[in-house]
C-alpha positions as CSV (number, residue, x, y, z in Angstrom):
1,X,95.8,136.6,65.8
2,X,94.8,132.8,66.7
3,X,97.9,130.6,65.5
4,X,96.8,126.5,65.5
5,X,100.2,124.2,65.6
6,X,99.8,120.6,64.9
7,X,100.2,118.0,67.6
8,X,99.7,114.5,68.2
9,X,98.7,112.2,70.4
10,X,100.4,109.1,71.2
11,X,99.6,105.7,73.5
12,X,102.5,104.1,75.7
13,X,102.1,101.2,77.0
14,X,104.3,100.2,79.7
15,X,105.1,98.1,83.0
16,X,106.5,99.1,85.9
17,X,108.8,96.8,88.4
18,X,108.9,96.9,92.4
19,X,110.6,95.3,94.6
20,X,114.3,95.3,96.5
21,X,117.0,94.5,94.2
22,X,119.3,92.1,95.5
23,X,122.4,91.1,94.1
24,X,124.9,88.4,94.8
25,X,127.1,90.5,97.1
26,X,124.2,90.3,99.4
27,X,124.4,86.6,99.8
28,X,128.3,87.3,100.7
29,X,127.1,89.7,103.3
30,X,124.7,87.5,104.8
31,X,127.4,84.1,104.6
32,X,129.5,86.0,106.3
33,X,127.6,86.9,109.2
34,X,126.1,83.4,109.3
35,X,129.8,82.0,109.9
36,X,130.1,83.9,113.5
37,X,126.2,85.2,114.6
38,X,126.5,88.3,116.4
39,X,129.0,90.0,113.9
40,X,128.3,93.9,114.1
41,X,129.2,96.2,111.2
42,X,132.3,96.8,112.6
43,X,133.3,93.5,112.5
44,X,132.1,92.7,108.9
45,X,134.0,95.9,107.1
46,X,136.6,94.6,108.5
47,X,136.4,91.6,107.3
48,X,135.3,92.2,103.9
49,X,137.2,95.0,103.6
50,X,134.7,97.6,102.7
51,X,133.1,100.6,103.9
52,X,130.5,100.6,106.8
53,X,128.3,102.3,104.5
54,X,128.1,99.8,101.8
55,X,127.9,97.1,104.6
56,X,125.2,99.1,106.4
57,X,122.9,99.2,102.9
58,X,123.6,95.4,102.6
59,X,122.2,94.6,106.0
60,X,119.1,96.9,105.8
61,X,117.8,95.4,102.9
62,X,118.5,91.6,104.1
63,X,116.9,92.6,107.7
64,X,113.5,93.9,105.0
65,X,113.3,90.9,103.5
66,X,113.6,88.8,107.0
67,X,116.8,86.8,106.1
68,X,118.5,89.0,109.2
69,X,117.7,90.2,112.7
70,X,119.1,92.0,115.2
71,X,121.0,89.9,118.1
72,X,121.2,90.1,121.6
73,X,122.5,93.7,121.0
74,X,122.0,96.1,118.5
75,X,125.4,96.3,117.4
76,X,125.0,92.7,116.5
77,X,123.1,90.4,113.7
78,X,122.0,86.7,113.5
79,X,120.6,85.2,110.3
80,X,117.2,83.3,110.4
81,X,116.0,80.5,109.9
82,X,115.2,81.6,106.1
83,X,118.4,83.5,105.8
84,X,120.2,80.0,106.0
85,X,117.7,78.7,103.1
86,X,118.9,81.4,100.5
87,X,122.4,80.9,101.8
88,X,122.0,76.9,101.0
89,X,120.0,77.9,97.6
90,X,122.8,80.8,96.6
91,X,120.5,82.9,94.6
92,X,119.9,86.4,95.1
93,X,115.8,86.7,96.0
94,X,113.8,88.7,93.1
95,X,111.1,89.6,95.1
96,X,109.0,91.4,91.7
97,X,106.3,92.8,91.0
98,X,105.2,93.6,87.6
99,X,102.3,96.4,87.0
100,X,101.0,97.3,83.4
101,X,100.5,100.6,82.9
102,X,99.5,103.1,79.9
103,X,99.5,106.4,79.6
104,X,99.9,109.4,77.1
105,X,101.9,111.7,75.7
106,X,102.0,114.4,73.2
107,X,104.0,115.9,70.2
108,X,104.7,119.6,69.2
109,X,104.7,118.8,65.2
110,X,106.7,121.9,64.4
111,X,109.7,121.4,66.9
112,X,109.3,117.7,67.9
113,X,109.4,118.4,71.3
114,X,107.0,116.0,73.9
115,X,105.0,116.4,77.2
116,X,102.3,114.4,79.2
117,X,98.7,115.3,78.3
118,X,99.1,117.0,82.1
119,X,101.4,120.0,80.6
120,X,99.4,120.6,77.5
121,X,95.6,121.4,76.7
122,X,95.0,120.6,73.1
123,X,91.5,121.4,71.1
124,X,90.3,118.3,68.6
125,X,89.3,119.9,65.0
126,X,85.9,119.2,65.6
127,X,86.0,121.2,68.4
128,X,87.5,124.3,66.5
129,X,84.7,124.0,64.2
130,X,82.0,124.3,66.7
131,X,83.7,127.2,68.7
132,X,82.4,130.3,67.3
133,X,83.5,133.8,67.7
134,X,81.7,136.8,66.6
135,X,79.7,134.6,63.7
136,X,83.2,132.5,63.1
137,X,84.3,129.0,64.1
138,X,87.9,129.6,66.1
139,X,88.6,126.6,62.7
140,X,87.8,129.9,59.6
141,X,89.9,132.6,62.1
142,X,93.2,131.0,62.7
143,X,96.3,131.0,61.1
144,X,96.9,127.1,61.1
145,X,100.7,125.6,60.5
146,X,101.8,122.7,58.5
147,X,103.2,119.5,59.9
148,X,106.5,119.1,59.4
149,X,107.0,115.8,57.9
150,X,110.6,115.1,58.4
151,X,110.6,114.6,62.1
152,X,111.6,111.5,63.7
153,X,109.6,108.8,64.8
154,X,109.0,108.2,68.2
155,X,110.4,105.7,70.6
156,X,110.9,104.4,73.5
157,X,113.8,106.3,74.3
158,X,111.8,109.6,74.2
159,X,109.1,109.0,76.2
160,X,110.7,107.0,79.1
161,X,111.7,110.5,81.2
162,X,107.4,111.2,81.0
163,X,106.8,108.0,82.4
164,X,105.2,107.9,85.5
165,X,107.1,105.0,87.8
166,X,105.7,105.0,91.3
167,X,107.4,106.3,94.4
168,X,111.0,107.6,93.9
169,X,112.5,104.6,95.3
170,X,110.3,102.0,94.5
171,X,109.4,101.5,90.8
172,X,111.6,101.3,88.0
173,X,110.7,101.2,84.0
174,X,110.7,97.4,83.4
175,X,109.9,97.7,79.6
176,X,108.5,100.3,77.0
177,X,106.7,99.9,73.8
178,X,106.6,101.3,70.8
179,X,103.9,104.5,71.1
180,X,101.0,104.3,69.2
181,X,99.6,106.9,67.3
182,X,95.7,108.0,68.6
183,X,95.0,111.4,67.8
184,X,95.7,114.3,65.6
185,X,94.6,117.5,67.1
186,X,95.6,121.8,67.7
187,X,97.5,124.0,70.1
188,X,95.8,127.2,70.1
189,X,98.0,130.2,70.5
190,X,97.4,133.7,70.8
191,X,99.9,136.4,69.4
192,X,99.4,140.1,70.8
193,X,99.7,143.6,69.0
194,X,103.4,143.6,70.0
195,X,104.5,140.0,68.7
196,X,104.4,138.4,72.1
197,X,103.3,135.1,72.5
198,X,100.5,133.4,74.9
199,X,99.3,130.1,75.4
200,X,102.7,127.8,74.9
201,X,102.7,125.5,77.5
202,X,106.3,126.2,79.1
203,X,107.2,122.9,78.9
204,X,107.4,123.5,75.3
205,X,108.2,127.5,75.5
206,X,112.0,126.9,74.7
207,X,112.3,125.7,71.2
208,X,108.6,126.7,70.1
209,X,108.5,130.6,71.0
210,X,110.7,130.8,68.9
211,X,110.3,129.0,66.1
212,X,106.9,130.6,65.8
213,X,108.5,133.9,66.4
214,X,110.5,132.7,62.4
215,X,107.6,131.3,60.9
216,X,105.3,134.9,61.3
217,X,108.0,137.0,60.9
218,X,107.9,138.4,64.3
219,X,111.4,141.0,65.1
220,X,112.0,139.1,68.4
221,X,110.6,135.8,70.3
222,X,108.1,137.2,73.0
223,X,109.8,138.9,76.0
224,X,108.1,137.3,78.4
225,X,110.7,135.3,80.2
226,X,110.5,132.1,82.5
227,X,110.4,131.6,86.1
228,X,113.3,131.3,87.5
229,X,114.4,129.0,89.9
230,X,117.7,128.7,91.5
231,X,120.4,129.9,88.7
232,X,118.2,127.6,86.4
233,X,114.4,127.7,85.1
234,X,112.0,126.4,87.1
235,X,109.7,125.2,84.1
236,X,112.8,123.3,82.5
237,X,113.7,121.5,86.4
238,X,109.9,120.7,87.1
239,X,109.9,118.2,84.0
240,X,112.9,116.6,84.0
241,X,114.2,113.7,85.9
242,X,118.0,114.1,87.7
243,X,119.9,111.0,89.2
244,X,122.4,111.8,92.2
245,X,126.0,111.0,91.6
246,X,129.1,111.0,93.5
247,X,131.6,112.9,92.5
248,X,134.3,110.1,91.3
249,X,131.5,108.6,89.1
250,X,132.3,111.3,86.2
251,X,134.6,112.7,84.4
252,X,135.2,114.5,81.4
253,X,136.7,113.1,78.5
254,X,138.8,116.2,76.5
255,X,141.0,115.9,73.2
256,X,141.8,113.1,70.8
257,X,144.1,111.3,72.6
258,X,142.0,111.2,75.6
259,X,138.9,109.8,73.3
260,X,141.6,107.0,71.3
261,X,141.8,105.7,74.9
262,X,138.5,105.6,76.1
263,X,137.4,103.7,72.9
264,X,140.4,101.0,73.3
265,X,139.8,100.8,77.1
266,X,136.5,100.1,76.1
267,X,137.0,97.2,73.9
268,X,139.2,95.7,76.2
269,X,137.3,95.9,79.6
270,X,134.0,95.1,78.5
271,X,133.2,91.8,79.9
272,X,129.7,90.8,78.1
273,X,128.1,93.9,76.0
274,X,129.8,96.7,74.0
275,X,127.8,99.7,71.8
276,X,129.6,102.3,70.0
277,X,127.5,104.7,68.2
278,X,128.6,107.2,65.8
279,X,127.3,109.7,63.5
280,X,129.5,108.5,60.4
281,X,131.4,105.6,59.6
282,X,134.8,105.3,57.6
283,X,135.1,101.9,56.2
284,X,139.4,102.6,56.1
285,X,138.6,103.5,59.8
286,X,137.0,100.7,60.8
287,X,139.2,98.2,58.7
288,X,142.3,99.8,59.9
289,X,142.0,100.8,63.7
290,X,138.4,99.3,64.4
291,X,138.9,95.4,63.2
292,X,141.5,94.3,66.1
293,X,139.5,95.6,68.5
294,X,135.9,94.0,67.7
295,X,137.6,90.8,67.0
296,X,139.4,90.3,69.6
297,X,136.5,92.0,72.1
298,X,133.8,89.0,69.7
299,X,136.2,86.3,69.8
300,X,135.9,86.4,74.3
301,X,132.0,86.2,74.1
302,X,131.5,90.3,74.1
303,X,128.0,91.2,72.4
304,X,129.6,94.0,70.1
305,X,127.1,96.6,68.3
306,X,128.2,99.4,66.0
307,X,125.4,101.8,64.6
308,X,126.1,104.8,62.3
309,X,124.0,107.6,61.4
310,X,124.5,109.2,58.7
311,X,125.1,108.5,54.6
312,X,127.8,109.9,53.0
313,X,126.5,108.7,49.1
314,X,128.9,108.2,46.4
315,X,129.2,104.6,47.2
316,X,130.3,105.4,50.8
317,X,127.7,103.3,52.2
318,X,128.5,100.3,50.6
319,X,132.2,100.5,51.4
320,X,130.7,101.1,55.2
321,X,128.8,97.5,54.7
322,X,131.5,95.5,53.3
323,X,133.5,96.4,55.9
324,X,131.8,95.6,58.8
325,X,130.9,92.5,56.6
326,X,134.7,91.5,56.0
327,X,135.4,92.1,60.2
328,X,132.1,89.8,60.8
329,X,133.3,87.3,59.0
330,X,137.0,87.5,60.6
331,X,135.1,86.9,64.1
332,X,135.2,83.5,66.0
333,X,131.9,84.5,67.0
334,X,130.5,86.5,64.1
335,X,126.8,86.3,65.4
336,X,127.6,88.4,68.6
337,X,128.4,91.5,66.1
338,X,126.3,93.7,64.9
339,X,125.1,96.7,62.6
340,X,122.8,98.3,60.7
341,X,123.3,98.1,56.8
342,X,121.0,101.6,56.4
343,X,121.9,105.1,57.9
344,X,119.6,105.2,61.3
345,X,119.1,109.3,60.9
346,X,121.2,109.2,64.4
347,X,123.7,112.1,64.9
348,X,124.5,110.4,68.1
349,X,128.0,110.1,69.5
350,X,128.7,106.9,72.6
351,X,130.0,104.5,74.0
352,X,127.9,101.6,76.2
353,X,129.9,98.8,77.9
354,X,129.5,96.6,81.1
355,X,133.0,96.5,83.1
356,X,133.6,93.9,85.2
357,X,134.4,95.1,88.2
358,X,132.9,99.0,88.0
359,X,129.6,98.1,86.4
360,X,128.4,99.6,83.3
361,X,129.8,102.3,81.8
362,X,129.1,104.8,79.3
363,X,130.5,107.9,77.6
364,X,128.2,110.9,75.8
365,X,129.6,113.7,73.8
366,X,130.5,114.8,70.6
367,X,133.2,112.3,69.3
368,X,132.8,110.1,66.0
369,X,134.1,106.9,67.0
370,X,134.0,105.1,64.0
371,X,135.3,107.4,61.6
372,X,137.9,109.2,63.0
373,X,141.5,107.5,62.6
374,X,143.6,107.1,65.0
375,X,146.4,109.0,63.2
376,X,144.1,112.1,63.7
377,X,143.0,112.4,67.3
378,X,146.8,114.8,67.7
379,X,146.8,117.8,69.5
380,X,144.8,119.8,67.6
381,X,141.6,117.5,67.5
382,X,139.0,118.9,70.0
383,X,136.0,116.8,71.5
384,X,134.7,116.4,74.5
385,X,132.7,113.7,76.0
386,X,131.3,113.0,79.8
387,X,132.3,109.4,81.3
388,X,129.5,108.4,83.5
389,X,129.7,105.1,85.6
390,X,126.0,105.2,87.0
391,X,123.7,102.5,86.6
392,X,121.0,105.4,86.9
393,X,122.0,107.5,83.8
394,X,123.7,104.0,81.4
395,X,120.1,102.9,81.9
396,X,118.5,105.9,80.4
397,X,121.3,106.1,77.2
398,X,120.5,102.5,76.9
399,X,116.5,102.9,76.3
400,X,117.5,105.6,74.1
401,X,119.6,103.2,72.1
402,X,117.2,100.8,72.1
403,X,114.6,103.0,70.7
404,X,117.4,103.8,68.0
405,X,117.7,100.1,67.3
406,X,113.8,99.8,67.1
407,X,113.9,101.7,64.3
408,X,117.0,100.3,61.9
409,X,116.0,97.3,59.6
410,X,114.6,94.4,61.1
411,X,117.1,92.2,61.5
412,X,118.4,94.2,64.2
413,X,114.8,93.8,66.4
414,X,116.9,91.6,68.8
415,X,119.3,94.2,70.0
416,X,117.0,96.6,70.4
417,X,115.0,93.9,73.1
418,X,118.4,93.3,74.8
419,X,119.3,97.0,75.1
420,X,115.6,97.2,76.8
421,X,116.2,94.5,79.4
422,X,119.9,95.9,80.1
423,X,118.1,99.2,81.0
424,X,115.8,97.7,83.2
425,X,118.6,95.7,85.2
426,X,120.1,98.8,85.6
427,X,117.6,100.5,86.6
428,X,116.3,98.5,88.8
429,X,119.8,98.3,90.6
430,X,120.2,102.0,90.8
431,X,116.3,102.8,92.6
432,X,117.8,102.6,96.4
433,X,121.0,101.9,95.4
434,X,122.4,105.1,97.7
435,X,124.8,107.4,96.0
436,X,122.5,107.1,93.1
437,X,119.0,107.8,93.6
438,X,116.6,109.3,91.1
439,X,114.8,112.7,92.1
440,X,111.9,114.6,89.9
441,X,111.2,118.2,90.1
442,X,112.6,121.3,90.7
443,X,113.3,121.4,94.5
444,X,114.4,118.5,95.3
445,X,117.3,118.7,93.0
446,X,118.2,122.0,94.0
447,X,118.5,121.1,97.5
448,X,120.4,118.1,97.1
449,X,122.4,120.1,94.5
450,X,123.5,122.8,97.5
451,X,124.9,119.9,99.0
452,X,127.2,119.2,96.5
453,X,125.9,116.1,95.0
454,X,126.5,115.7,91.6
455,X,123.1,116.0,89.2
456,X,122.8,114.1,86.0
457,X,120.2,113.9,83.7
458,X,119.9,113.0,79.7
459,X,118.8,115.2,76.9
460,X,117.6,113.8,73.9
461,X,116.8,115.4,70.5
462,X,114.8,118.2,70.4
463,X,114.8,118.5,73.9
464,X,118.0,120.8,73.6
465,X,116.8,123.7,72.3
466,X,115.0,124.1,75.4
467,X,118.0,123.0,77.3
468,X,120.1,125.4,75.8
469,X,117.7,128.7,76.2
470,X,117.1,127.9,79.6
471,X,120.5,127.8,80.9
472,X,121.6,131.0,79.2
473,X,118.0,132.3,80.5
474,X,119.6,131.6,83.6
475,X,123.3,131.9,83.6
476,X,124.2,134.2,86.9
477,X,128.3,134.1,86.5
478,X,129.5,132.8,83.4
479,X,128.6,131.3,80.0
480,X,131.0,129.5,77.7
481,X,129.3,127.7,74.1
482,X,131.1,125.3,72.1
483,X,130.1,124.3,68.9
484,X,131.7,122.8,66.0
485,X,129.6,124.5,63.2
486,X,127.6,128.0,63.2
487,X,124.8,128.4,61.3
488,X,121.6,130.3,60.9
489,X,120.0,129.0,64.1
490,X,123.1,130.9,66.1
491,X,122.0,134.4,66.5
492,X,118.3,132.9,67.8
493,X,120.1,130.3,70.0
494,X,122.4,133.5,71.5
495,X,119.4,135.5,72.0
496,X,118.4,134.9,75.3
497,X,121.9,136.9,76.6
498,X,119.8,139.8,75.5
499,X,117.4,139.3,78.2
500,X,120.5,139.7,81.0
501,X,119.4,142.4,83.5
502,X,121.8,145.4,81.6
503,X,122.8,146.3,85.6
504,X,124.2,142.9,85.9
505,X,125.6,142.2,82.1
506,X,129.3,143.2,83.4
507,X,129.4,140.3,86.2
508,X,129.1,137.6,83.5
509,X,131.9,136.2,81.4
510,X,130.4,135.1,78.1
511,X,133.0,132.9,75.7
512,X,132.0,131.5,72.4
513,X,133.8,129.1,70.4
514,X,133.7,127.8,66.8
515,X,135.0,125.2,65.7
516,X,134.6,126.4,61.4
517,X,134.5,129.8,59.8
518,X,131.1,129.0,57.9
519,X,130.9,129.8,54.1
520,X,128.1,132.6,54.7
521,X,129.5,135.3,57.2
522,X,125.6,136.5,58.1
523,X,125.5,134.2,60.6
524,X,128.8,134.7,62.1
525,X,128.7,138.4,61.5
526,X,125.6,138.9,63.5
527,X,126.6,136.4,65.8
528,X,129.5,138.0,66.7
529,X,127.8,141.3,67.0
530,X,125.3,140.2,69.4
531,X,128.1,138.5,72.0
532,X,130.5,141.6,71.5
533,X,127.3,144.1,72.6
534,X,127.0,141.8,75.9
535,X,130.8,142.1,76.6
536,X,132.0,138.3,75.4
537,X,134.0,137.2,72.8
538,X,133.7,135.0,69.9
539,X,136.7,132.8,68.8
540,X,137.0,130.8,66.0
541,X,139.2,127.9,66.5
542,X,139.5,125.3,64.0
543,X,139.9,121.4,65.1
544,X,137.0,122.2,66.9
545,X,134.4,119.4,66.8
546,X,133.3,119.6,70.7
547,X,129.8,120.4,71.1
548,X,129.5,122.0,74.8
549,X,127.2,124.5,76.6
550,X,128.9,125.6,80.5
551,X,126.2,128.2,82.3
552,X,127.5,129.1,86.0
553,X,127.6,125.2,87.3
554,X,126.1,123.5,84.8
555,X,127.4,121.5,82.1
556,X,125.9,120.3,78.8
557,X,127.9,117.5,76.8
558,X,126.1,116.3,73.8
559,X,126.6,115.8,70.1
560,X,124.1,118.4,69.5
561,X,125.8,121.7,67.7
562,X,124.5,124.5,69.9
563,X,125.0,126.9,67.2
564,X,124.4,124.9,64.2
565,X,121.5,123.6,62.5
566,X,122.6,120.1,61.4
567,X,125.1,121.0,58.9
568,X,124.5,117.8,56.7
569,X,120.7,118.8,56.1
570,X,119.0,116.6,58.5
571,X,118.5,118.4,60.9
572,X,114.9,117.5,61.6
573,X,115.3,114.0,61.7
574,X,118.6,114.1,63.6
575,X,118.6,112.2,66.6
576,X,120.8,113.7,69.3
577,X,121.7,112.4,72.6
578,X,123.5,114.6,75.6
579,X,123.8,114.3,79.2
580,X,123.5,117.9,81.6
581,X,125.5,117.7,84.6
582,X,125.0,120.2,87.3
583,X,128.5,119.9,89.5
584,X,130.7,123.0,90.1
585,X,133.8,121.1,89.6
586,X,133.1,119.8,86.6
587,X,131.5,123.1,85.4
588,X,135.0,124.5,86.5
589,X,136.7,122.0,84.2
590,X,135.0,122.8,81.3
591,X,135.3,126.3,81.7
592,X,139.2,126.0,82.3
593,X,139.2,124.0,79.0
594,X,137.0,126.4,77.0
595,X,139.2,129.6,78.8
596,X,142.2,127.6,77.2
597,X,141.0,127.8,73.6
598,X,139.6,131.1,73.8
599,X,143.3,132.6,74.4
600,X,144.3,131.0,70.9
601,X,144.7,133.1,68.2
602,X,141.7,133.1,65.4
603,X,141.5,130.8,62.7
């Protein structure tokens, strides 16, 4: 059987920036080896009182642009002639340049999912009507599927990660437009005698196997299972784009009382931008605990932005409105807050600010900021959230929230342009900026992953599902899921533990959690059943909200619910943001944390 699935065809323009970032600690750098010429490294750590590594960094990229050269040794530097001009002008150079660039992607209209026209071979109708087969146009044979009309639209926060930027070091995404629609057209698929599945590209095969596998009423999604590739897929690594970390720039965020202080350290620190993104909004909330910290954060010149997601109806919204009105107008500065008046259709959960000594700052995972009183984040309130502080990974959340804000009423058009140039500054700092470098493809980030370098890369929306298969696909040691709802979707989302090798099914720990026995026990029934028959256990814990996916050493923080359609019925517009961190000791942390609610008693 021939199965067409719709897809379309998108235009993104976009420009690309090269160059060496400077910065202003550059020009301290190169003052202080313009007071004594022929200061080595040595001499300037200790001095500045940093390490010869920074320093070293510093000095390369001054000798590149010429404002440095090496003195009558080579342990010793000398500033040029031009060095001392930029030390008289004290700016930081931008040497920049801009490239336009377009390219094009393409959307899988049943799942949502996206992927360069490199990855996917689509046929036009009119082509479908030509092709014949035994008297028939490939058009009158095939089983064609419906568009699903409730996905979201797309942004620029979705296609950044396809982008093409240059070499590794060089380019960064300087700005993004809105895509443009071009084509409507057909992904031909094939379906065999015995249900399985042919002709999926595998960037897609995660969420769209089986999806097709419900919509023809196939038993099981197709057997045939992906590459593998290191303890992960090889498909899944080959598309996505990682940034290397050190380990002291992450952390996980765990329990209410943990979050309650993240979100007020957060108000206070942030010198110049603040975001806090939330699924709901509780206008006692943000009247109560929320109002003291945005005025005071507003009335010292902090850019503060709060966007919820979701309506509650019966006159919820309104309240929401009034009160963010009410704290606008109690702001010395009420035109540096902001927020949308309509629900977004975001389910995501963060936090964006710029510190003023650590740089920007951002933390991803499943806690609703501004709805959740402070009275209730006790000991029995269970979230978790990552805390990044990488310009490499904030700048990717903050094109994503910029696409978010592209989309909200239009009033709000200006945050989502200065949420676009903060991502490019930070990008643009983080491309050669050492400890965090960006790497694409599969080998490279398993190599540099063997070495114990911290992996990071975002997951957006649909792009979870995949996510989510692949690592249990994968999973050589142990598996651990939390998820504050279980619905339907959970026994499909569980399936891939079928596909273990049965010799090696007794080497893996498998723990699920659940945050809320769910009103229909199918689901959980046959969930349950399908983790007991592969040796793991399935807890139901209530106060459960965190939404986490731990496969050997890989972490998934995100607001998506791994076993949960949306419970509020939006699933297919939801717009979910996650970050998946490959580092065995935060993997061990997680695991320690899940292990620790899996030894509580059932709710």
């Amino acid at each position: 059987m021939t199965v067409l699935i719709p897809i379309d065809r998108y235009r993104v323009d976009y420009e690309i920036g090269y160059g060496t970032p400077f910065s202003s600690f550059d020009l301290i750098v190169l003052g202080a080896i313009a007071e004594d010429q022929g200061r080595g490294i040595a001499d300037l750590a200790r001095l500045l009182c940093l390490p010869q590594r920074v320093l070293v960094e510093s000095v390369v990229s001054l000798t590149r642009i010429g404002w440095v050269a090496v003195g009558s040794s080579d342990e010793e530097f000398e500033v040029t002639h031009a060095g001392r001009i930029a030390i008289e002008s004290g700016d930081p150079p931008r040497p920049e340049q801009i490239e336009a660039r377009q390219n094009g992607v393409v959307m899988d209209r049943l799942t949502g999912q996206l992927a360069t026209l490199r990855d996917v071979s689509y046929w036009t109708t009119k082509r479908l009507q030509e092709t014949m087969i035994e008297g028939r146009s490939i058009w009158e044979r095939a089983e064609r599927l419906q568009r699903d009309p409730h996905l979201p639209m797309l942004d620029a926060g979705r296609v950044k990660p396809l982008l093409r930027r240059g070499g590794v070091h060089s380019g960064w995404i300087r700005w993004i437009a809105d895509p443009i629609p071009q084509l409507e057209a057909w992904l031909k698929v094939d379906v065999g005698p015995e249900g399985i599945i042919s002709g999926i590209p595998d960037v897609w095969r995660g969420a769209l196997e089986p999806r097709l596998s419900e919509l023809l009423g196939l038993s099981v999604p197709s057997k045939q299972e992906p590459r593998e590739h290191g303890g992960t897929l090889a498909h899944t690594e080959s598309g996505r784009s990682w940034w290397v970390a050190s380990p002291e720039k992450l952390e996980l965020v765990k329990g209410g009382a943990e979050h309650w202080a993240a979100l007020q350290a957060a108000f206070v620190s942030a010198e110049t931008q603040l975001l806090v993104a939330s699924a709901f909004a509780s206008a006692d909330v943000l009247e109560k605990d929320l109002r003291p910290l945005v005025v005071a954060a507003v009335g010292r010149g902090v850019r503060v932005d709060l966007m919820w997601g979701y309506s509650k109806g019966g006159g919820e919204d309104e309240k929401t409105v009034r009160a963010l009105k009410s704290i606008r107008a109690a702001c010395d500065n009420g035109h540096l807050f902001r927020f949308n008046e309509l629900p977004s259709g975001s389910h995501a959960k963060l936090l964006l600010w710029d510190h003023p000594i650590e740089g920007f700052r951002g933390c991803v995972g499943s806690n609703n900021w501004l709805s959740v009183a402070q009275a209730d984040y006790g000991v029995n309130h269970f979230e978790v959230s990552a805390e990044l502080r990488h310009d490499g990974v904030v700048s990717d959340l903050c094109t994503t929230v910029a696409g978010l804000w592209s989309r909200t009423e239009a009033p709000l058009a200006g945050a989502s342009d200065i949420w676009h140039r903060t991502a490019s500054e930070l990008e643009r700092r983080a491309i050669g900026g050492g400890d965090q470098f960006r790497v694409d493809g599969c080998s490279q980030a398993v190599d540099l992953h063997s070495e114990g370098r911290p992996m990071l890369s975002v997951v957006r929306d649909f792009d979870h599902e995949m996510v989510i298969r692949d690592l249990l696909l994968g999973a050589s040691k142990r598996v651990g899921v939390v998820s504050h709802k279980l619905g339907p979707k959970a026994p499909i989302r569980l399936a891939s533990v079928q596909y273990w090798p049965q010799a090696s099914r007794g080497t893996r720990e498998l723990q699920v959690i659940v945050g809320s026995r769910p009103e229909n026990d199918g689901a959980l029934r046959e969930a349950t059943e399908l983790v007991h028959r592969m040796g793991g256990n399935l807890k139901v814990r209530a106060g459960v909200h965190a939404k986490l996916v731990v496969t050997d050493d890989t972490v998934l923080v995100s607001s998506f619910n791994p076993l949960s359609a949306d419970p509020f019925g939006t699933a297919e517009n939801a717009r979910e943001v996650g970050v998946l961190i490959r580092s065995k000791a935060v993997a061990d942390a997680a695991w320690a944390w899940i292990d620790e609610l899996a030894k509580v008693p059932d709710a």
